[in-house]
N, C-alpha and C positions, 0 to 999 in steps of 0.2 A: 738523517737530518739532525736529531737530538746527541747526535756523537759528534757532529761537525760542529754546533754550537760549544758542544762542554767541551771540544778540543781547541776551540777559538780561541777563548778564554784565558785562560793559563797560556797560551803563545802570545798574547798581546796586553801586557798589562796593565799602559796606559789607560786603554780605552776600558779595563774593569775597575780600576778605580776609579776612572770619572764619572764610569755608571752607576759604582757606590755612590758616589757622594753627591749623583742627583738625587737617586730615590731617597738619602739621607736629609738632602735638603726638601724637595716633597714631601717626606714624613712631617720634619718638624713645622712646616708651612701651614698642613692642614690639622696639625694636633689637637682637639679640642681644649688645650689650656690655654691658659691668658699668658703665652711668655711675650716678652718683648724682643721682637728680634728684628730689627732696625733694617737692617737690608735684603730681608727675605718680605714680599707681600704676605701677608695674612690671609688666609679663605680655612677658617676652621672647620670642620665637619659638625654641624648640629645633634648635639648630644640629648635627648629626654628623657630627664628624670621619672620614671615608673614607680611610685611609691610599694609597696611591702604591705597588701590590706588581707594579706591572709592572717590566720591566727600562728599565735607565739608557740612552735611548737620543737620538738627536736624527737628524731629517729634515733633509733637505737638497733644495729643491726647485729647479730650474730651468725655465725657459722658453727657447724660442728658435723662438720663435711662424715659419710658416709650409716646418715641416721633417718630411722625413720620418721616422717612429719611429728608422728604419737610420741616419739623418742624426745624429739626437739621440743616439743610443748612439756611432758611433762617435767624434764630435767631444767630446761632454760626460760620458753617464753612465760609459762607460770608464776614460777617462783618469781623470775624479776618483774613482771605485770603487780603480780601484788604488795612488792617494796616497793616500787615504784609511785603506787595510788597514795603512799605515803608521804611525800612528799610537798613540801609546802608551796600552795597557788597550784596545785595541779586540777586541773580541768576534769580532764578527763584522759583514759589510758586505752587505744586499743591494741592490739596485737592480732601477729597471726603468723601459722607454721607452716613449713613448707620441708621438702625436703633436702637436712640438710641446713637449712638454717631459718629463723625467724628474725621479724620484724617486729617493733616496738613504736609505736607513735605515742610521744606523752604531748598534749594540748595544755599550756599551761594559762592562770585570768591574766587580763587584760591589765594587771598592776604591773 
């Protein structure tokens, strides 16, 4: 049945463009932006804005593919954990190793 459909298609072109260019109009009809398009109705999808009430933070991932967790901490999560803590407005730093690569979360204040 899915090979009768995809062979439909490409033997009748008309009717694949005009398919296009409903869902094209569909799309732009229900887009949640303010366009103005005069002769398409309007029915926009309602969009909610979710504010961002987590803390200000940013990951720091590394790899160093075929090491062990001990290997990855003491050459990489370490050392950058502790330049890291140096850095201005930082919060707080945790980390941790895995094998193979670590993770770095810097928590930075609320300025």
């Amino acid at each position: 049945m899915l090979n009768s459909i995809i062979k439909y298609f490409p033997e009748n072109k008309l009717v694949t463009v005009l398919l296009l260019l409903l869902i094209i109009a569909w799309g732009v009809a229900t887009a949640p932006f303010n366009w103005n398009i005069g002769i398409l109705p309007r029915d926009p999808v309602p969009v909610d804005a979710i504010p961002d009430i987590g803390e200000n933070q940013q990951i720091v991932f590394t790899e160093w593919m075929g090491r062990s967790p001990q290997d990855v901490e003491d050459q990489i999560t370490y050392p950058l954990t502790t330049s890291l803590l140096g850095l201005p407005g930082v919060k707080s730093v945790r980390s941790s190793s895995a094998l193979g690569f670590s993770s770095i979360y810097i928590i930075f204040e609320e300025d």
